[in-house]
N, C-alpha and C positions, 0 to 999 in steps of 0.2 A: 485568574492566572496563578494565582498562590494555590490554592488547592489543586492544581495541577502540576507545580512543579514540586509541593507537598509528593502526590503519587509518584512522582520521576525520583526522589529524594529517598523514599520507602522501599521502589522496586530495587534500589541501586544497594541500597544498604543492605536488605535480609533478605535476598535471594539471588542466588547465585547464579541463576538461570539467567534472570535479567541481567545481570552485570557482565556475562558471557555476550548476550545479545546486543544490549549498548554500546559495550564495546566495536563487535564488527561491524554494527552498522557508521560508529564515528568512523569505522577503518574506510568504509565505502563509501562512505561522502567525501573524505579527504583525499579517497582514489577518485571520485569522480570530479573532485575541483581543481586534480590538477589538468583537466583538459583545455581551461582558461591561459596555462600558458605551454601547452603543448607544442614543440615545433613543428609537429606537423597536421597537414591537413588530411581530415578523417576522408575525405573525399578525393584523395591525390593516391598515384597508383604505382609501381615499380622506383619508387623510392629509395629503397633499399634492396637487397639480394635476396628473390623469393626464396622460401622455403628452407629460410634457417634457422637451426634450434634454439632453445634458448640460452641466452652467454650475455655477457656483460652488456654489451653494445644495444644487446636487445633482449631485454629480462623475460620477457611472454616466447620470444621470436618471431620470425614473419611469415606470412601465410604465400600464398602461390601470386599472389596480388602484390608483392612484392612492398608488402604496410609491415609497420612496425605495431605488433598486435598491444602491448603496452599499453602507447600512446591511442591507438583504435578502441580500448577499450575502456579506457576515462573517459572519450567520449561517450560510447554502446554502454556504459553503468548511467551516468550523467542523464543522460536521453532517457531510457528506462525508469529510473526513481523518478524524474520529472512527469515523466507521464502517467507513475504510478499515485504520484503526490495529487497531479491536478485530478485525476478521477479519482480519487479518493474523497478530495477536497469536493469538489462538484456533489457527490452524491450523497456527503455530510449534508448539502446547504439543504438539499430537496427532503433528507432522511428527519434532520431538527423538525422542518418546520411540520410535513406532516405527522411527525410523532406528537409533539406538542400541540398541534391543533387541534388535530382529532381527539388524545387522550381529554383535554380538557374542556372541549366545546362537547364533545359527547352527539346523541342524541342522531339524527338526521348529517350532519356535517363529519358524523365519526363515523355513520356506516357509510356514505358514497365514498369516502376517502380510503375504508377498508377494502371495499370492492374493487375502486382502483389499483391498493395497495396489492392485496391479491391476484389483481391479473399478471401484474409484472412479476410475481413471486411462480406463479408458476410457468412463464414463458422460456423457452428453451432458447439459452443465449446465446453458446456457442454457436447453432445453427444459422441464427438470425446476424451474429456477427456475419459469419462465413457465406454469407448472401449477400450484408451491404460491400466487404470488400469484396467480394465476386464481381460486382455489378459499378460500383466503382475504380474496378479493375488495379485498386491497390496504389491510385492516386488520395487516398484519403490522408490527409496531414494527422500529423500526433494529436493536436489539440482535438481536431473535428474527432476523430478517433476517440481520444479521452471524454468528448462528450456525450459521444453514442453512447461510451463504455457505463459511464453515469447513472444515464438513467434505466440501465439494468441492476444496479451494486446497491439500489439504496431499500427496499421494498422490506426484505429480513429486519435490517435496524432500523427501521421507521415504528416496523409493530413493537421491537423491546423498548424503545424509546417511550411508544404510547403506552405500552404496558405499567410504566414506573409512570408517567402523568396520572394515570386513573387513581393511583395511588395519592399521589402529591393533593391532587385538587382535595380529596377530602382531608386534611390535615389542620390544625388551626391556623397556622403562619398565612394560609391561602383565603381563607375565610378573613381571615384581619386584614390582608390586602385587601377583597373584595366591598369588605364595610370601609374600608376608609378610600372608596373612590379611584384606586388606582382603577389603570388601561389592561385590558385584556392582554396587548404587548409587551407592557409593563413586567403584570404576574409572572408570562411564561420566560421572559428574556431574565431577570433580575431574580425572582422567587424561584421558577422549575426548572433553568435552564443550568444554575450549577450543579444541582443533585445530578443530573443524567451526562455530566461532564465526562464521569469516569465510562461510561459506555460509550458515548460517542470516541473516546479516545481508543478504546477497544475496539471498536468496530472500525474505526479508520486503519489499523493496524494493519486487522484481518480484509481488508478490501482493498488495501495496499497491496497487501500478498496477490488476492485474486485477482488485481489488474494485471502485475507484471505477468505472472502467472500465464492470465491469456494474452498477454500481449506476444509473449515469448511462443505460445500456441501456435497464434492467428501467420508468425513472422516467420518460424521453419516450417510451416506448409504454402509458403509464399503468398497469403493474403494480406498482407501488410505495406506501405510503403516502403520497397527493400534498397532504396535507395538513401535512407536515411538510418545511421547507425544504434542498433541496441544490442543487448542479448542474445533476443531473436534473432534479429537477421543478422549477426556475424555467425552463430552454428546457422542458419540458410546458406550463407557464402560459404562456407566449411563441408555441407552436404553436397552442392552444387559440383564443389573443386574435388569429390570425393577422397576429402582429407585422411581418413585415418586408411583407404584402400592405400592412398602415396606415401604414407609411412610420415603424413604431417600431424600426428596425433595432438599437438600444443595447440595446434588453430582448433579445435574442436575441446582442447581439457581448459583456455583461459575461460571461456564464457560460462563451462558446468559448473566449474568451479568455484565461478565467483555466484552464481546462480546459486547451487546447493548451499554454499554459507551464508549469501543473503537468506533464503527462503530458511529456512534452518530456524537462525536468530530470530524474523520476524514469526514465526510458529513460537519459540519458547519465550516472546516476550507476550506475545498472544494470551498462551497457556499460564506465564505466571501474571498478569492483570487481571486474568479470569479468576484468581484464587486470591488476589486481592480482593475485587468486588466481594469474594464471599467473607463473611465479617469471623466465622468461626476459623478457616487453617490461616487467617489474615492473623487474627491472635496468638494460633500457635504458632506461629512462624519466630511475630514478633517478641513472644515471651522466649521460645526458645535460642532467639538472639541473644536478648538480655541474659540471661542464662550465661551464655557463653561469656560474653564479655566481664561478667562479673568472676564465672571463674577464673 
């Protein structure tokens, strides 16, 4: 946990890209918490006066549905990040274990596990998404949904993950584990599991992205459950109501909006992690920090 918030600690200080990107994302989780005391219900309908701009009373304005787009969409961010969080989460659990299994048992247990790992890397996801909700005709709940999504997200960082165990196992620290009796659970959870921390934290990032990402996909071309608020399906209901024909361009600019700045931030936190990992522009970053401060 220390060397992780070490990395949170580092990205924030000497790069400016991330301090840009942590930022919006605090903005959007504090947008998304306030749907906890929202007045109103994301699910309740001519509430207020369809199709008015936006003005005091209603900062987003309201769409033809007669919702205060706002308040609809701390829910539609809320809903969204959770769902990008649980598939991310999910696909970490499956990504850990076969990268360090495989990397480190080697042998017969590391090729079945690549074989498998490869099938799922080259499977075409979108398609296979756009079947199960085809066929479950778009009653699939977010969870069931974030689970499907899972066990397509983890296949890519399962191999870099084993790629850094093949390394680790040969090292001493791992050898001195092994003579002195520890558990095979042991080594990989205590000895190889914080080295490959800073990847796993990268790749949740990036798989964060690519959930919302197809979530928002799967949602405006209505395979999604459209009865439950995200992203997606508020530009669905925006398409539907052919918003920007009616001259209700707001109901269609809250959700890109917040959309492009999320995706944005989570890209350039992406990109500057990725230049952390790398230990030479990680040095000159941080010496050309120091630099400065001392001038």
């Amino acid at each position: 946990m220390r060397g992780f918030l070490t990395i949170i600690a580092d990205l924030y200080r000497y790069d400016g890209r991330c301090r840009f990107a942590f930022t919006v994302i605090f903005v959007v989780i504090v947008f998304a918490l306030l749907s906890f005391i929202s007045p109103c219900d994301p699910g309740s309908s001519y509430y207020a006066a369809p199709d008015q701009p936006p003005c005091k009373a209603h900062l987003f304005g309201t769409n033809s549905r007669g919702q205060d787009l706002f308040w609809n969409m701390t829910f539609a961010v809320r809903n969204s990040l959770a769902f990008g969080v649980i598939t991310a989460l999910l696909s970490r659990i499956i990504a850990i274990f076969v990268g360090l299994t495989a990397g480190y048992k080697g042998g017969l247990i590391d090729r079945i596990m690549m074989v498998i790992n490869d099938s799922f890397v080259v499977l075409p996801v979108l398609p296979l998404l756009i079947l199960v909700n085809f066929i479950m005709q778009g009653q699939m709940s977010m969870f069931q949904l974030a689970m499907f999504m899972a066990l397509f997200g983890w296949a890519w960082d399962a191999r870099l993950i084993r790629s850094q165990v093949l390394s680790l196992k040969e090292r001493e620290f791992t050898f001195t584990s092994v003579f002195s009796g520890a558990k095979t659970s042991s080594i990989l959870l205590s000895e190889h599991l914080p080295f490959v921390t800073p990847i796993v934290f990268s790749t949740t990032i990036n798989n964060l992205l690519w959930a919302i990402g197809m979530e928002v996909t799967l949602a405006v071309l209505g395979l999604s459950n459209i009865g439950i608020p995200t992203i997606g399906t508020t530009i669905y209901w925006a398409n539907q109501h052919q918003a920007l024909i009616s001259g209700v361009w707001w109901w269609l600019a809250a959700p890109v909006a917040i959309s492009v700045v999320l995706f944005v931030a989570l890209y350039l936190l992406v990109v500057g992690l990725g230049e952390y990992l790398d230990p030479r522009t990680r040095l000159q970053r941080m010496k050309g920090a120091l630099s400065d401060e001392r001038a």
